[in-house]
C-alpha positions as CSV (number, residue, x, y, z in Angstrom):
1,X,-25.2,-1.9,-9.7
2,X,-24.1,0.8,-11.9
3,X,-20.9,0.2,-13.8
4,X,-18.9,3.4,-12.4
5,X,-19.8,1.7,-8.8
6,X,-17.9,-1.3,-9.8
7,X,-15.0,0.8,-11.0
8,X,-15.1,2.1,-7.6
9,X,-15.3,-1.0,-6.1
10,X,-12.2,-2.1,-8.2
11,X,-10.5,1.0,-7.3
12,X,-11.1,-0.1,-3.2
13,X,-9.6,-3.4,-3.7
14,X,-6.8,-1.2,-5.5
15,X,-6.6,0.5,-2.5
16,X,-6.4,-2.5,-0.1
17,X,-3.8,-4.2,-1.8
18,X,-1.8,-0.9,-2.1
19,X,-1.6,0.0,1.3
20,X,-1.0,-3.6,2.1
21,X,2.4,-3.9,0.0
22,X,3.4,0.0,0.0
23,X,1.9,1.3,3.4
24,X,1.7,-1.4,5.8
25,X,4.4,-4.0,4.6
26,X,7.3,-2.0,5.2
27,X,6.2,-0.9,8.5
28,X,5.2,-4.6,9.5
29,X,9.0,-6.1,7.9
30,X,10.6,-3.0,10.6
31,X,10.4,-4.9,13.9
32,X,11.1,-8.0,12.1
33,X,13.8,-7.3,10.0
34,X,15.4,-5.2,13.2
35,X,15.0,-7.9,15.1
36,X,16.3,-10.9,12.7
37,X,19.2,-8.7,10.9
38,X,20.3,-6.8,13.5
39,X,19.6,-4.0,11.6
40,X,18.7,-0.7,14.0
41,X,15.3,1.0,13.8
42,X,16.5,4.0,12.3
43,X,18.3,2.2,9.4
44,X,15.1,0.6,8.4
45,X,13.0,3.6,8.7
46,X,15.4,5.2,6.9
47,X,14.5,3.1,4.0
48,X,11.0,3.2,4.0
49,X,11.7,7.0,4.2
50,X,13.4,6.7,0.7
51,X,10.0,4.7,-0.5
52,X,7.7,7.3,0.3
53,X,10.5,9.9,-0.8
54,X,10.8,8.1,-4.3
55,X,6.8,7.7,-4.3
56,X,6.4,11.7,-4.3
57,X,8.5,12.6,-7.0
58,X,6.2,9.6,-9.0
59,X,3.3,11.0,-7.7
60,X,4.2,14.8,-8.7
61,X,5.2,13.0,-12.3
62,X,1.6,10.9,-12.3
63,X,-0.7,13.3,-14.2
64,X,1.3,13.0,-17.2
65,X,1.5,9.4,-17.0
66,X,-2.1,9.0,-16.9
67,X,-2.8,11.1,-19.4
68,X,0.1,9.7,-21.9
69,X,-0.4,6.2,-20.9
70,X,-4.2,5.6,-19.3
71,X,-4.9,4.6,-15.9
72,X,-5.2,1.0,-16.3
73,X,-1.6,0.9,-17.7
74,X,0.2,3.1,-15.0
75,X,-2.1,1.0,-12.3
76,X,-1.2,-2.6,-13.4
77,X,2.8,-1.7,-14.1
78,X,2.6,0.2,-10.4
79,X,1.3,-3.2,-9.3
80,X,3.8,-5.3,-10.6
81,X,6.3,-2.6,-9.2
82,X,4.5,-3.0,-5.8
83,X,4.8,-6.9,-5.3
84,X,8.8,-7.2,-6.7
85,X,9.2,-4.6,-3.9
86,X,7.6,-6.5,-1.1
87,X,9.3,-9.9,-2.2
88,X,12.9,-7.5,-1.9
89,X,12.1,-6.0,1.8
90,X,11.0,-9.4,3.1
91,X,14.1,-11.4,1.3
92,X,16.7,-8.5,1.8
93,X,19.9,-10.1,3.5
94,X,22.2,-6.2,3.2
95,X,21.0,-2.8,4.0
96,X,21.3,-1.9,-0.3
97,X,18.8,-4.9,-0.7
98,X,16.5,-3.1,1.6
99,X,17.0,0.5,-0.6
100,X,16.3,-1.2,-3.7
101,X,12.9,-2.6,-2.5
102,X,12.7,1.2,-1.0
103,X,13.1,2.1,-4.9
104,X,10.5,-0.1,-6.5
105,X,8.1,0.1,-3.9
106,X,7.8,3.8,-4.5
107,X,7.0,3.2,-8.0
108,X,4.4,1.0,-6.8
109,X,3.1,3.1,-4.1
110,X,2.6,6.3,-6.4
111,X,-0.1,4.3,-8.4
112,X,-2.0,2.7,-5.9
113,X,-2.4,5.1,-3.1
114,X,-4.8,8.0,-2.3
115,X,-3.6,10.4,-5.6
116,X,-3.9,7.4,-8.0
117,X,-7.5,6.0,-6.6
118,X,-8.8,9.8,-7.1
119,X,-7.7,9.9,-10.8
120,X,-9.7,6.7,-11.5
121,X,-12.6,8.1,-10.2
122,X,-12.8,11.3,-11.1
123,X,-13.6,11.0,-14.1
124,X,-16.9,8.9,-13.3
125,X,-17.7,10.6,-10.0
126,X,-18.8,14.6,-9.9
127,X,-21.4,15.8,-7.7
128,X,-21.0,12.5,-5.4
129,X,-17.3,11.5,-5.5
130,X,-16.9,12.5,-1.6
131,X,-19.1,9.1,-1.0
132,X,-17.2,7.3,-3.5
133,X,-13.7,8.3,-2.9
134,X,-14.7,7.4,1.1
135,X,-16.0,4.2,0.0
136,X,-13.1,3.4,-1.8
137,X,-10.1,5.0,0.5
138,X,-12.3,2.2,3.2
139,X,-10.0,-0.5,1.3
140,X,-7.0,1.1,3.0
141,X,-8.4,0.8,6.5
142,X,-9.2,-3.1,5.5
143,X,-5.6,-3.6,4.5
144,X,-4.6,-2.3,8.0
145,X,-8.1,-4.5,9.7
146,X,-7.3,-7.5,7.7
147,X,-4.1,-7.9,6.2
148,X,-1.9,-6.7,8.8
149,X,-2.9,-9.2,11.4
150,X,-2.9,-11.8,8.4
151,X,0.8,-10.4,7.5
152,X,1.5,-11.2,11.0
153,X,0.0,-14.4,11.6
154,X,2.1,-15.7,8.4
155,X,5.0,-14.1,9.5
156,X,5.1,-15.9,13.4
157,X,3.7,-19.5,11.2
158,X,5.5,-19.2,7.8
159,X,8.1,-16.5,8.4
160,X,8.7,-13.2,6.8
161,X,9.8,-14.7,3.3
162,X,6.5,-16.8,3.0
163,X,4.2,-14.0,4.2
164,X,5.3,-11.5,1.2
165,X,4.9,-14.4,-1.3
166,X,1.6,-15.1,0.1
167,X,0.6,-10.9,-0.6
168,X,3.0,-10.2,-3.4
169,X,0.9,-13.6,-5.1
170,X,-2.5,-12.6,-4.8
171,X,-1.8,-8.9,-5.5
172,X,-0.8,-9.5,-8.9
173,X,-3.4,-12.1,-9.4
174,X,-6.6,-10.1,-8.0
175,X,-5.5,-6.8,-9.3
176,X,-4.3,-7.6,-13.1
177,X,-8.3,-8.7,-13.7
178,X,-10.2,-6.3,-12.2
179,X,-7.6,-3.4,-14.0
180,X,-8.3,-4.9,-17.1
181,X,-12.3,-4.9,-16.5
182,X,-12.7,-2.0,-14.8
183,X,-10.2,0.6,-14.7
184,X,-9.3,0.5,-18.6
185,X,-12.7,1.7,-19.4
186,X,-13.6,5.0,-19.3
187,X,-17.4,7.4,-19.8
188,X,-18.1,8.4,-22.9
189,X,-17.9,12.3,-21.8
190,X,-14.4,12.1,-20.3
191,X,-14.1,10.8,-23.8
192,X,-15.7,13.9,-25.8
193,X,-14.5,16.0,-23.4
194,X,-10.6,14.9,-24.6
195,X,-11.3,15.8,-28.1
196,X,-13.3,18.5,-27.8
197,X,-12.0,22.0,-29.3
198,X,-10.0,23.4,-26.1
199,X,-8.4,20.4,-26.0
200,X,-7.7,19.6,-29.6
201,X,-3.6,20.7,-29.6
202,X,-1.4,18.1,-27.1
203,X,1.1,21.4,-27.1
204,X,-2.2,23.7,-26.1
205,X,-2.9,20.8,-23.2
206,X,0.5,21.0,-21.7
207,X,1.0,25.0,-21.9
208,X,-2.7,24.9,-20.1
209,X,-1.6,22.3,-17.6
210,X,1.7,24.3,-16.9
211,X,0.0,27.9,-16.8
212,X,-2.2,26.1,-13.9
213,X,0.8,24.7,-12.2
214,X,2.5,28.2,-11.9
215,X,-0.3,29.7,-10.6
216,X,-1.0,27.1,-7.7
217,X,2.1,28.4,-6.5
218,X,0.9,31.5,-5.9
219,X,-2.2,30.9,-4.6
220,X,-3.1,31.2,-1.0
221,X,-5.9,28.1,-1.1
222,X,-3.2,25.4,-2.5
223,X,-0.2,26.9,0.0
224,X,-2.6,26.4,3.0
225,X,-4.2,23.6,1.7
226,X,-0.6,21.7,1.3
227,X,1.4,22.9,4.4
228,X,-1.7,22.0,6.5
229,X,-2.2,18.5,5.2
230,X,1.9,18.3,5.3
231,X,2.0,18.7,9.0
232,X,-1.0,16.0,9.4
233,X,0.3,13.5,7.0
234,X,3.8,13.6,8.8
235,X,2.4,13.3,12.1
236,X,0.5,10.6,10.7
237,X,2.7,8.7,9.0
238,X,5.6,9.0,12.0
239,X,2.9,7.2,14.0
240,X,1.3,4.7,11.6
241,X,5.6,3.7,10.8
242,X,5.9,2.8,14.5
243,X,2.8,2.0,15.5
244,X,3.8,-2.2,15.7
245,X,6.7,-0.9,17.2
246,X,5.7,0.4,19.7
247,X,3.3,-2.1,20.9
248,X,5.2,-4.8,20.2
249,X,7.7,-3.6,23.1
250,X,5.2,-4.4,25.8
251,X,3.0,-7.3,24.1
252,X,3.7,-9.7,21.2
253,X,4.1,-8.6,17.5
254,X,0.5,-10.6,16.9
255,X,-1.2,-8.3,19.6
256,X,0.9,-5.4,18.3
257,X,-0.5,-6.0,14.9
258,X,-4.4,-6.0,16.1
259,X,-3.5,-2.4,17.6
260,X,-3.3,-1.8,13.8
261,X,-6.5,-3.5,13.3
262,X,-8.3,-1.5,16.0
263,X,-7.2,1.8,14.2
264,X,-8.2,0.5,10.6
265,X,-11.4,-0.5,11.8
266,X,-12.4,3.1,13.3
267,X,-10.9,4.6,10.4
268,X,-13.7,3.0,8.4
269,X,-16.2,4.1,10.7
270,X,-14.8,7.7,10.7
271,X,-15.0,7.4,6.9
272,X,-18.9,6.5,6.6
273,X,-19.5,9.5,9.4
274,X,-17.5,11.5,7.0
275,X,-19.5,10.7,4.0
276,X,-22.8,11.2,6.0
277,X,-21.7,14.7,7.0
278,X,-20.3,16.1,4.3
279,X,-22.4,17.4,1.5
280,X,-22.4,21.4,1.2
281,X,-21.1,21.7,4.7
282,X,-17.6,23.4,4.7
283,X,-14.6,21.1,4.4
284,X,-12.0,22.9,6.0
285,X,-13.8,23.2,8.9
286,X,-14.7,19.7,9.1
287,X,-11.0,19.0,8.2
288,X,-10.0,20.8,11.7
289,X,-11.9,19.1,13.7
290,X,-10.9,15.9,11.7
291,X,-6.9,17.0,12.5
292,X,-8.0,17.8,16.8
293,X,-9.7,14.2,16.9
294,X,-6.3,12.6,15.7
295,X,-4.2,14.9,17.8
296,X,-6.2,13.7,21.1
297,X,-6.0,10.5,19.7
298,X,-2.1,10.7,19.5
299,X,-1.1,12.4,22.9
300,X,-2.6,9.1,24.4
301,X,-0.6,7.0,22.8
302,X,2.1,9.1,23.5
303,X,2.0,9.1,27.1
304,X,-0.5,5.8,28.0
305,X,1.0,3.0,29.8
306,X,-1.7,0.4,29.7
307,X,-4.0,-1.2,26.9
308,X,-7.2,0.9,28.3
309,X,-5.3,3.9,27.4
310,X,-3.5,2.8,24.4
311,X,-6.5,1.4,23.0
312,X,-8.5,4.7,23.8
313,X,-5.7,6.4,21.7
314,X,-6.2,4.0,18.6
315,X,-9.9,4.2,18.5
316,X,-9.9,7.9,18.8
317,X,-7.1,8.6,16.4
318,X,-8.3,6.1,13.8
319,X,-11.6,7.9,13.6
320,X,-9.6,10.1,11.9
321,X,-6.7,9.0,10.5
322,X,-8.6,7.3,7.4
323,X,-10.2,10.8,6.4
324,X,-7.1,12.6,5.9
325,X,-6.3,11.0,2.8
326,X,-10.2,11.8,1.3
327,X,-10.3,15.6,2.6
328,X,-7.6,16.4,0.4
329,X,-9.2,15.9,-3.4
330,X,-12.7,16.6,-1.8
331,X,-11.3,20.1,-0.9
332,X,-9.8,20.8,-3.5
333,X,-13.1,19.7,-5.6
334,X,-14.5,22.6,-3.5
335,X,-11.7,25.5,-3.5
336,X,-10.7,24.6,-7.4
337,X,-12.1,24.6,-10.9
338,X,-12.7,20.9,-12.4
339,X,-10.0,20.8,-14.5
340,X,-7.5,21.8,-11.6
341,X,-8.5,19.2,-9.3
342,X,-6.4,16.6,-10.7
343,X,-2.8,18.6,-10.9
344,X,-3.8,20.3,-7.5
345,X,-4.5,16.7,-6.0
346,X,-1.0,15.0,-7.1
347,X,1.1,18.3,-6.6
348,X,-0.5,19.1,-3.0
349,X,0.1,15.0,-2.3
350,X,3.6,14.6,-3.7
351,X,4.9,17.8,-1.4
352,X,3.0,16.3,1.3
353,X,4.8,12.7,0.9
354,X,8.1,14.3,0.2
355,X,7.8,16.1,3.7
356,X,6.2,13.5,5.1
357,X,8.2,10.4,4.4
358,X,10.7,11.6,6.8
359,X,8.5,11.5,9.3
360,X,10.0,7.5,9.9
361,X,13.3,8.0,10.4
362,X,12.7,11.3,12.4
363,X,10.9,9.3,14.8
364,X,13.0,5.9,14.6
365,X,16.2,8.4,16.2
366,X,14.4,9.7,18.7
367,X,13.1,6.5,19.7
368,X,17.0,5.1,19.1
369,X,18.0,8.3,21.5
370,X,15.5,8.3,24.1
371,X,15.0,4.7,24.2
372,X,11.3,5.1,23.9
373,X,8.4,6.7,21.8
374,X,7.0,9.7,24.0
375,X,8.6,12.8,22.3
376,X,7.9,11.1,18.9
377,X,4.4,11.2,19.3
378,X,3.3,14.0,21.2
379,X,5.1,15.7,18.4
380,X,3.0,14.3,16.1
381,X,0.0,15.5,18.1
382,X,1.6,19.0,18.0
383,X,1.5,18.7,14.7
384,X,-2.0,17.9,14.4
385,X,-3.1,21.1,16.3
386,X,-1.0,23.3,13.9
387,X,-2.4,21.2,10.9
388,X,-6.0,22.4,12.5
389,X,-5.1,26.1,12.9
390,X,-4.2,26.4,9.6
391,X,-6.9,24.0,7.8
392,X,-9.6,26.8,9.2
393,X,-8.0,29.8,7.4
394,X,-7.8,28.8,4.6
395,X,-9.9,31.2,2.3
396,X,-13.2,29.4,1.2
397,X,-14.1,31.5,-2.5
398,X,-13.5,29.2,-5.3
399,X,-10.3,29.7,-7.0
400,X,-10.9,32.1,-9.6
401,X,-7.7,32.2,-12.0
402,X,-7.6,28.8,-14.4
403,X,-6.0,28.1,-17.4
404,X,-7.6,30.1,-19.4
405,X,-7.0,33.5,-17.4
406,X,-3.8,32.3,-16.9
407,X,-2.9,32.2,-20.3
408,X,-4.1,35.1,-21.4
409,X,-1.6,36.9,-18.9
């Protein structure tokens, strides 16, 4: 095996352990910690709002860490972030508890989720990183196949406290060695490419990096690009937040949790077929039909009443729920210039997340006021047919102003 494959490898276990402790932990500690502290559901999701609220203003922050500090540094001190979070939500006995684990956890999450395993790869993955960014995002559909139901098994045994010792434990232990092996090396040419002339003054870098910044702003690819992966991502996240919820209101939290497993295990599925089909095909218009699948997938789940239909609507929105999250950097590899990607990727996913992380609590009062889940998600399969509209205009030509143009203006 090559070495960058192994990087990639490390950077899918990254990813499993990430969404185990920042994704899928919070929304697994919801039902529990509603049901054990009294706490309502909207209080709780309003807390794991603040995480992914807190995680897109370190995500928006995130290229300059990696370039002052290195990956492997921002990724093992994200880590650490990320377990001392879970140990808080799981131990928190008073709703400011529960805000502080909010707080670290979105630390954590910035450097182990979607944005974070792009910026290790990219600089070892060019003409191929669609099959390796799919083959490493899988690690997030194995945290929801594997370690939710293991969350939950540990959590009806053990009890919540055990559990996140259990995942906060081996988080730090598996991650810190395969950081230090893997993700602290990097190719010789990313290397040269640092020092080469262009990139010999640090003040030249950052006016280059800001030039690019204000011009994303005005550019009709990245606006599209963000507002339609905003309204996926907040359906998508409003649904994944309340997903045990809702099944655990007409079976046990255990079944509940292998709803989650179902979904994880298409989105893996859904991620190879995505990989297969990709190539020079166009990406927004895969992405559309990506957005429609999820959006049929959704309005079952919305309005089924009985596990053929409910698991109907977690197969077919799980086939494409786990390519959201790798049709962002892989368009952008396709609309933008090289040196873009990386700011275009963490800007685009840190407005997404700071939209999107309210997507919990918007759905925890509607469930709180309507005493159920239907207008919560067949809102978030509206969403996913506006997301589709707009994904399919956006304009395909390569974006032509970088930094260079840009500061010559």
């Amino acid at each position: 095996m090559l070495f960058r494959w192994k990087v990639a490898t490390a950077a899918f276990v990254i990813a499993t352990f990430g969404w185990t402790s920042g994704f899928y932990g919070p929304f697994v500690c919801l039902p529990v910690l509603h049901a054990d502290r009294g706490w309502s559901i909207s209080l709780v999701s309003s807390a794991i709002t603040a995480q992914f609220l807190i995680g897109a203003v370190m995500i928006w922050l995130s290229p300059d860490w990696y370039r002052a500090a290195g990956a492997a540094r921002v990724t093992l001190a994200c880590v650490v972030f990320a377990a001392i979070a879970i140990l808080i939500w799981a131990n928190a006995q008073s709703p400011w508890q529960m805000f502080l684990a909010a707080f670290l956890g979105g630390i954590g999450w910035a450097g182990t989720s979607g944005p974070a395993v792009n910026a290790i790869l990219a600089p070892w993955f060019k003409e191929d990183r669609h099959k390796a960014l799919s083959y490493a995002l899988n690690g997030a559909s194995v945290s929801g196949l594997i370690f939710v139901p293991v969350w939950s098994a540990l959590i009806s045994s053990k009890g919540l406290e055990f559990a996140a010792c259990v995942i906060a434990g081996a988080m730090v232990m598996v991650l810190g060695p395969l950081i230090s092996l893997y993700v602290a090396s990097a190719p010789a040419s990313s290397v040269a490419a640092s020092s080469s002339p262009l990139e010999a003054s640090p003040l030249s870098n950052a006016g280059r990096r800001t030039a690019v910044r204000r011009g994303l702003l005005q550019d009709r690819r990245y606006l599209w690009l963000t507002t339609a992966f905003t309204f996926s991502l907040f359906s998508q996240m409003g649904l994944y937040a309340h997903l045990v919820s809702r099944m655990s209101s007409q079976v046990s939290i255990e079944l509940a949790a292998y709803a989650v497993s179902l979904t994880a295990l298409c989105a893996i599925a859904g991620r190879f077929l995505l990989a297969q089909a990709l190539n020079s095909r166009d990406r927004c218009t895969i992405a559309a039909g990506n957005f429609v699948l999820q959006a049929i997938g959704t309005s079952f789940l919305a309005f089924g009443s009985d596990w053929i239909i409910l698991g109907l609507g977690c197969v077919i929105f799980g086939a494409g729920a786990g390519n959201t999250n790798t049709l962002l950097p892989l368009i952008a590899q396709q609309l933008f210039r090289e040196e873009e990607v990386a700011d275009v990727v963490a800007k685009a996913a840190a407005i997404n997340q700071a939209i999107y992380s309210l997507a919990p609590v918007i759905f925890g009062m509607l469930r709180d006021y309507l005493g159920n889940y239907t207008l919560a998600f067949a809102t978030a399969g509206a969403l996913q047919l506006m997301a589709a509209f707009i994904i399919a205009g956006v304009p395909r030509k390569r974006r032509a102003c970088a930094a260079d143009s840009c500061m010559s203006s």
